[in-house]
Each structure stands twice: as C-alpha cells, then as structure tokens.
N, C-alpha and C positions, 0 to 999 in steps of 0.2 A: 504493500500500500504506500501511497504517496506520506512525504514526510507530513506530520498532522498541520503545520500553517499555510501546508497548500494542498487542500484537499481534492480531488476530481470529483467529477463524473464517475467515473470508474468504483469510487470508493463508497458511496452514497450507493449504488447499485449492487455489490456486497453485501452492505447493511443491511440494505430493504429487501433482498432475497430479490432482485429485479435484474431483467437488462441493462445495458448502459444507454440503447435506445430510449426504452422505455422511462427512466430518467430524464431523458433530455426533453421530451413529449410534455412530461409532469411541470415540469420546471416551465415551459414557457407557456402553459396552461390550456394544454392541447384536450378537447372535450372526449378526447376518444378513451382518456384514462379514469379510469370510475374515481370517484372522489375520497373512497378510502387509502387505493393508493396514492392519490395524488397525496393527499394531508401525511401519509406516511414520510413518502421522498422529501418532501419541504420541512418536515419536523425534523426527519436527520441532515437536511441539509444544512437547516439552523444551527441545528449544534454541533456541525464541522464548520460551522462559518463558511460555508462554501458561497459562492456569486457568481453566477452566470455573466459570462464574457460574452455580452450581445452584439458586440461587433463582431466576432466571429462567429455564432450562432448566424447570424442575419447572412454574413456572405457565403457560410454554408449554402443555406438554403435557397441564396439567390432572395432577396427581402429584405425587405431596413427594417423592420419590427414594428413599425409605426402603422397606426392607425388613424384614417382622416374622420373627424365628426364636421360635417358640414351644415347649418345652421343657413335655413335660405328666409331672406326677407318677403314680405308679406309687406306687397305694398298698400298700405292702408292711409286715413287724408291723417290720420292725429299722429303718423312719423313713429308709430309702436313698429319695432323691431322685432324684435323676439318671443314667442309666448313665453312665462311665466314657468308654464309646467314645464317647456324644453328646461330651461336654467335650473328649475330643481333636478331634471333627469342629470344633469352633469355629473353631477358629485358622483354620483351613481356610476358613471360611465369610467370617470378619469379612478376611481378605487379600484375597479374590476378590472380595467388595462395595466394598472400598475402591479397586482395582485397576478396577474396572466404574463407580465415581463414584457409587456409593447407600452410605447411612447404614445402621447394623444397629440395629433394636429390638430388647432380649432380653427372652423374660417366661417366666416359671413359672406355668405352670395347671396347676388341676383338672381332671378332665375332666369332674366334673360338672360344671363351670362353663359360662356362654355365653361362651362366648372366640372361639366363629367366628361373634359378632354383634358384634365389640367393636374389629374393625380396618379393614377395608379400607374399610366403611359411614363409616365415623366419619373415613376419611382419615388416620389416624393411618401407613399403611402403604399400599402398591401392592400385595405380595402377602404369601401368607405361606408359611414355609417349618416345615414340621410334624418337631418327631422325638419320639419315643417314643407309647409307645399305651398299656401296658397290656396287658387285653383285647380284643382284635382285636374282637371280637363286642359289644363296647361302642359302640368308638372309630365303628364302622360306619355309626352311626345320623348323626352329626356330621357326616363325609364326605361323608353324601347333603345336609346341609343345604347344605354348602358349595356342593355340586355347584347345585343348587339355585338358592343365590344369585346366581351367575355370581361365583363370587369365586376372585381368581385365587392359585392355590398347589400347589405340590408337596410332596411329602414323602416321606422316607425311610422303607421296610419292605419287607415282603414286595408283592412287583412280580406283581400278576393281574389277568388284561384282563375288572374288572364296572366300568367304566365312572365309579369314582371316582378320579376326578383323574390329575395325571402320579406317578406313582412312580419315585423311583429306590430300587435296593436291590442286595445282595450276592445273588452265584448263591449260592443256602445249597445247594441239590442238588447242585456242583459241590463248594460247605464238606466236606458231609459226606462225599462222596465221598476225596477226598482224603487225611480224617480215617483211612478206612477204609482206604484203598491204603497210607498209611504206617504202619499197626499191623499188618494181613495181612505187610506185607514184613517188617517185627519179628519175624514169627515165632505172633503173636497169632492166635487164634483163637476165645476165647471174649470178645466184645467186647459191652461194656455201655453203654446212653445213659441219661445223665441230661440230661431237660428235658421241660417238657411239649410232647409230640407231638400236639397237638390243634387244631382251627381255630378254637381259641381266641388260641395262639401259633403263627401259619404259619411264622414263618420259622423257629422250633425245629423245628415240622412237618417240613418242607423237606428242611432239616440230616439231621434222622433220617432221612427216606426214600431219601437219596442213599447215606447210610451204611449200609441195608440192600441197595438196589438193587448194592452194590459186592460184598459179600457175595452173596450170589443169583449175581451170574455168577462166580463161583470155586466154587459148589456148596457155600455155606454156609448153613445155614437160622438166619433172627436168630432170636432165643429171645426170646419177647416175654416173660419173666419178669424179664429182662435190663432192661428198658426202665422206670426209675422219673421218675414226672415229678416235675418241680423247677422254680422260679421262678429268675429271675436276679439271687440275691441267694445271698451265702454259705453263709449258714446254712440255706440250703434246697438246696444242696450238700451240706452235709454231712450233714445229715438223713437226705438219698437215698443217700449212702454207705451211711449205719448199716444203712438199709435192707437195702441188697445184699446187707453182708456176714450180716445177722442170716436172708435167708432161705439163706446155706448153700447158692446156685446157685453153681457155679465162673467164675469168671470172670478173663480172664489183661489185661483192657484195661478203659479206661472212657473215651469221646469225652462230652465233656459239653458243653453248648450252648451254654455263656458261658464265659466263663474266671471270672469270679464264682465261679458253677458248681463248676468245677475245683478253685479254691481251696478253698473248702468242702471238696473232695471228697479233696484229701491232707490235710485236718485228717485226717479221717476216718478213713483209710489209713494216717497214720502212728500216732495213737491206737490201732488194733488193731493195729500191731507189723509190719504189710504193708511192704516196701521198693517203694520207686520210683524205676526202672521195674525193680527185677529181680524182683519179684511181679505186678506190677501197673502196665501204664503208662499214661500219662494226657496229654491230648489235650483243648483247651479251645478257645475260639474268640473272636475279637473281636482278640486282641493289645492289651488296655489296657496301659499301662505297669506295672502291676501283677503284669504277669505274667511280667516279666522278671525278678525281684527274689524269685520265693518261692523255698522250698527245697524239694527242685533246681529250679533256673528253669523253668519250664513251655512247654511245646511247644504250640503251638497254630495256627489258623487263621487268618492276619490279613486282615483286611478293612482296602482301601486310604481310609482316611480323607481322607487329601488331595485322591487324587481325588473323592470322595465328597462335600466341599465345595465344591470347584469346580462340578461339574457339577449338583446344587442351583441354587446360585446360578444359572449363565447360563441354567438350564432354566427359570427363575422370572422369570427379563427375558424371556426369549424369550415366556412366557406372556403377560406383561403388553403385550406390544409385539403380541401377536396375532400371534405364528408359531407352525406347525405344531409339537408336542413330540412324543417319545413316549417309554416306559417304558424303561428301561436294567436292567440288569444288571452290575455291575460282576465281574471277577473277583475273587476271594481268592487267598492263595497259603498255602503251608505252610510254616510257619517251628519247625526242630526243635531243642530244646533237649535240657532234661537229663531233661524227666520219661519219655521212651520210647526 
C-alpha cells in the first residue's frame, strides 16, 4: 500500500472490498453505485485523507467536470429576472455538484440568444442543467436543437413524453388538486384561478386542470369566467384580481399559480376592503420564502426544492456517463397558513 500521506485509489479499494474502478465511479458521484457503497468509499476515503485529482480524473475521461446551470430571463414589463423558487433550487444544486466532485457554471440568458451552441461544443461544460422558459412554445424550438446536437442536459418544467430531453418537474395536476381539496374542505365553493392556462405555460396549465378535475368529482362545474390568466410576476396578480373583482362574478377562493401571483393578488383584495380569508381565501404555489412573510402569511403549495436539486444534478451525471434516465415527477405538498 501506498505510504499513509499519500493515499490512492488503489488503497480505498482494498479497504472497501471494491474495484479500483468502482472507486473512482463513487468518488465523482456516478449514480450507477448504490449508495451504501458509495457512503462506504467516501467514509474510508475520509479517513485516508484521500482527494480526488480532478484534473486528471477530467482528462481521463475527456471532461472538465463542470457543470453549466443556465438560468434564462423571462422577459417580463416590471424587469423581474429570475423566479424566486429557481434561486432557492440553487443551494440545492451547487451542494449536490460539490458533494458528486463537478464545478457549477452559472449564467443568465436570453433566450433569444444561442446559448445551447455556447457550452458543451466549446467544452466549457459536460452538461447542462436548464430552468426557467418563459414561453413554452418559444423555448420548444431550442430543445429540438439540443436534442439534435446530442448534447447532454436536463431540465426543470412541465414533465411530457415529445421526446425532448430528460425533464424533471413538480406533479402540478396533483398542485392543483390539493389546492382545491383544501378550499372545498374551507367550506369554499366558488373558487377562482389566476395564471395563464395555456400551452403556452403547461405547468400553470397543469395546476388549473387538477384544480378543476377536483371540482368535477364533488359535482362542481368551474366557471371559466372565474379563470383570469396572469404571468408570474406580481403585478400581473394583481391586475387579474382587479379583474375578478371588477367583473362582479362571486367568488369565495382564489388558487393562483405562483405565489408571485398570490401576492399581487391580496394587494388587490385588500385595496377593495375584501378580508382574508374571511371573504376571500387565497392559495398560491411554489412556497418562495416570500410567502411566509406577507400579511396574513400565505398558504400555498410547496414544491420540494431540495429534492429538486438533487435529483437534476445526478440525473445530469447519469446522462453524461451514458445511463439510462427518465422523467420524474416530484410531489408537492400543502403547507396552510393564514390566508385560508
């Protein structure tokens, strides 16, 4: 065995009764090793002090070890950037790359831009990891490039089997369900969605349609007068409020598609004198930190970001390593505060 201040590969793989392959697999967080070995190799790696030489590991393989998260603007009029829930998935993202032995690139695009000719080509990155869109029916055309290039990347949305790329994404049919089952049990009956419902924004899509389907089997018919689309940005919550209230439909609920959304939407609510929830309760979705903090705290649908980074990340080694992936679904859960 090597002298004990310079430990190998080699030595770690003795210990742990393993290959030296299989070692080197563990160490940069390759999904193909079940996770009792992995936590084996890393615990005796730990305690040879051993440390992966990733420049060499990287030109082995032909790889910089790096991974790109690319972060696409959302051009919206009030100059919001980034959603909320992205920026929480990060932490998530940059632990589990660090934890796996890859580097994070972060970048802000356009999406008019060519930004899926600018990474994996150029070596700057192994794969890439996508969030936010926009326009679904934009972003569409980019996805087939990629597909196209053989370039390897996943990314977070709406999860539907046309054959671009691995998706992971929240059950939004489940979101909105739940959304619905907790305002029916309220007592709620005349329940309102703000977000656009269109295949333009699937997973608001989604949201809505779980949220009617829940309705439907209790013998409720939605009232598509009820239903005002909205972008996910505040002030297009609260807009869609003014909406509501100005067409004079009654309505005792509002599920809105972001928590953004939401917030907009008790401007709105409390500006026309409405109490919430004892008028009007309200039901938002994402769980940003933002939504703990408004007045009354906001009840909404969280989406599990932690997992949500994790499972990015190794679904994006697994790609690059050439193993089989496929689409997830993450659950949501309901977390109720003050607004219902």
């Amino acid at each position: 065995m090597a002298s004990p201040d310079k430990p190998t590969s080699f030595d770690i793989a003795a210990l742990a009764g393993v290959s030296q392959p299989t070692v080197s697999r563990a160490l940069r967080g390759d999904p193909t090793v079940n996770e009792g070995t992995r936590k084996r190799i890393e615990a005796i790696a730990a305690q040879l002090g051993y440390k992966v030489d990733k420049n060499a590991s990287s030109l082995r393989r032909g790889q910089s070890s790096t991974l790109a998260l690319l972060f696409f603007e959302d051009p919206l009029p009030d100059g919001t950037a980034i959603n909320p829930f992205f920026l929480a998935m990060l932490g998530s993202i940059l632990r589990t790359c660090a934890k796996r032995g890859y580097d994070l690139l972060t970048s802000f695009q356009q999406l008019s831009s060519n930004w899926h000719k600018d990474y994996e080509d150029a070596r700057k990155a192994d794969g890439l990891i996508l969030l936010g869109y926009g326009d679904y029916e934009l972003y569409r055309a980019r996805l087939q490039d990629l597909v196209r290039q053989g370039t390897h990347f996943v990314r977070w949305g709406s999860v539907e089997l046309n054959g671009l790329g691995t998706t992971i994404g929240c059950d939004n049919m489940l979101g909105g369900r739940l959304a619905a089952e907790h305002l029916l049990e309220r007592g709620r009956r005349r329940l309102a969605f703000i977000g656009d419902a269109t295949s333009h924004y699937p997973e608001f899509r989604d949201r809505y349609h779980g949220f009617c389907d829940t309705q439907l089997a209790v013998g409720i018919e939605p009232d598509p007068r009820l239903q005002i689309g909205a972008l996910s940005i505040e002030e297009s919550g609260y807009v869609a409020a003014q909406e509501l209230l100005a067409n004079r439909v009654p309505f005792d609920a509002i599920f809105a598609a972001s928590d953004l959304i939401a917030i907009g939407a008790l401007r709105a609510l409390q500006e026309a004198g409405k109490s919430v929830p004892g008028d009007v309760s309200v039901v938002g979705f994402d769980d940003i930190p933002a939504a703990s903090l408004t007045h009354p705290p906001l009840t909404t649908i969280a989406q599990d970001y932690n997992a949500a980074g994790e499972v990015l990340v190794d679904t994006l080694i697994g790609e690059i390593g050439n193993h089989s992936s496929e689409m997830r679904l993450l659950p949501p859960t309901l977390v109720v505060r003050k607004t219902s």
